[in-house]
Steps between C-alpha positions, in 0.01 A plus 500: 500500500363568170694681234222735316754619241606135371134354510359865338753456241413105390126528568545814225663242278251277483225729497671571181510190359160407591352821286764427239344151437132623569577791187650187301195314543257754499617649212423928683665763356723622771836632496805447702517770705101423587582165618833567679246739718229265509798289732628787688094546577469145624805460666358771744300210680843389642530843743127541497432149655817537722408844653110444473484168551099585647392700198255438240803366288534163699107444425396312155274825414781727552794223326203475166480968562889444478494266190264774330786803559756255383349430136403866438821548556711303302208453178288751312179525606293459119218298646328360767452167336918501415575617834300210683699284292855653558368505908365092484864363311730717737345336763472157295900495433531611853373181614621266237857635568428513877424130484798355290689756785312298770556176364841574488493629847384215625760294380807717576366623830605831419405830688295622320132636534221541212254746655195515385502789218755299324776717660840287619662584783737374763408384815818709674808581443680556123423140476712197483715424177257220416195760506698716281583311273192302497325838418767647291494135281174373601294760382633545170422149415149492623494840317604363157287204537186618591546745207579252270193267615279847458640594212403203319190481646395850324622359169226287517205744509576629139379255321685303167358547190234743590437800349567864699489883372810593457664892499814546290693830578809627264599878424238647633190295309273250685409191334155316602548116427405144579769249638487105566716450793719189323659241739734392244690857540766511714686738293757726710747706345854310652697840544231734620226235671202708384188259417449484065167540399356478141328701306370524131441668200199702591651600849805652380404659181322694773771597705752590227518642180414293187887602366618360805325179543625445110891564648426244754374275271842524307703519850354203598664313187850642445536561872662841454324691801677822343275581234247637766445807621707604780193451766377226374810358476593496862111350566572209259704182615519114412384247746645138457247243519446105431254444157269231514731258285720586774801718294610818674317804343553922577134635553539892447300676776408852574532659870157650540444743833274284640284194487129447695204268530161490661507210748239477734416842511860606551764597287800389468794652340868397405722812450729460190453220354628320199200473225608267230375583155293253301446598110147391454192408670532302817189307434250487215180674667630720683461411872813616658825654357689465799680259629538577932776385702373260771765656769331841406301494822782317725762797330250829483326749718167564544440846283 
């Protein structure tokens, strides 16, 4: 006797994890709400292959058709290129997860059954503790390590110390730039983990008044973050950070709207972001004035 409320209600589950982790790697701009339906529309193969088990669902054609509905559903269709991608990792992490699941199967002898969408079901029944909590534990793990493993992997394909176009965005204004993504930042803010950039002379004197800039310039010696303007004040923050004689130092930083580069034809952006202030030239001719985060990609969305 099979339960279709209980196995509906966990295959939903990790249908939702799986699209979580495919947006994490992916990088798609999709909400919530999209990807909480994106579950409820591939959990539907649980009564679909129970009621219909001769349809065109149980054939690969109609389990790839199914796939299709599934990712229009949860991500924004931009373009054809991104969706192929979103549709090739969801199916990627579905195996990758599947097979840590399998692995684990195999040793615990649990019942449980990996179909061949990715989709986890029972065999009959609620299940037995073990399946439950093999599930209910398992999966998490293999969940947070295959992200982990993917995550770094897409760290890797932005590149140290080459050079991308950068987009600044503050107040309204849009700042064009170059930035060197610099392995030798690992800057985070401690109290509000948002990645810290850096950015120089030129960059800012474009994205805030000259009066300003010559405030921060005075703010960034007596410390006295009052003598701003009310909004710029609550934009402006100090970041602790290790100098390279090793003494602790306060790097003053500006929250900018948001962050992006050019990588590979796609463009990444970090929402909110620190941007720490350098007063003067980053380098002598001019090649870059920004210094990029090299989490930017692991920690952004594609724009």
């Amino acid at each position: 006797m099979i339960y279709l409320d209980a196995v509906w209600m966990l295959n939903f589950l990790l249908d939702g994890m799986i699209l979580f982790l495919t947006q994490a790697v992916t990088k798609a701009n999709a909400s919530f709400l999209r990807l909480m339906v994106g579950a409820f529309t591939a959990s539907l193969i649980v009564p679909l292959t129970i009621f219909y088990p001769d349809t065109l669902f149980s054939t690969p054609i109609g389990k790839l058709l199914f796939s299709v509905v599934i990712i229009l559903t949860a991500f924004q269709f931009q373009t054809l290129r991104m969706f192929f991608r979103n549709l090739v990792s969801f199916y990627f992490i579905t195996f990758a997860i599947g097979g840590a699941l399998f692995g684990s199967h195999y040793f615990i002898q649990s019942n449980v059954n990996l179909t061949a969408n990715g989709m986890v079901t029972f065999n009959s029944g609620y299940g037995d503790p073990v399946s439950w909590f093999f599930v209910l534990v398992g999966f998490p793990i293999a969940w947070w390590f295959t992200r982990e493993r993917l995550e770094r992997i897409t760290l890797l394909k932005m590149k140290y110390e080459e050079i991308y176009p950068v987009v600044i965005e503050y107040a309204g204004k849009k700042v064009e730039s170059k930035g060197l993504v610099d392995s030798g930042n690992q800057l985070i803010d401690p109290l509000t983990k948002k990645l810290v950039f850096l950015a120089d002379e030129s960059v800012f004197k474009r994205l805030i008044e000259e009066r300003d800039w010559e405030l921060l310039k005075e703010v960034s010696e007596s410390f006295q973050v009052d003598q701003l303007p009310g909004v710029l004040q609550e934009r402006v923050t100090f970041v602790p950070y290790q100098g390279a004689e090793g003494s602790g130092q306060l790097m003053l930083t500006l929250r900018v709207d948001g962050i992006s580069a050019l990588a590979e034809g796609t463009s990444i952006l970090v929402q909110s972001p620190l941007l720490g202030i350098q007063f003067g030239e980053m380098t002598a001719d001019g090649s870059y004035h920004v210094l990029l985060h090299p989490h930017m990609k692991q920690k952004g969305k594609v724009a």
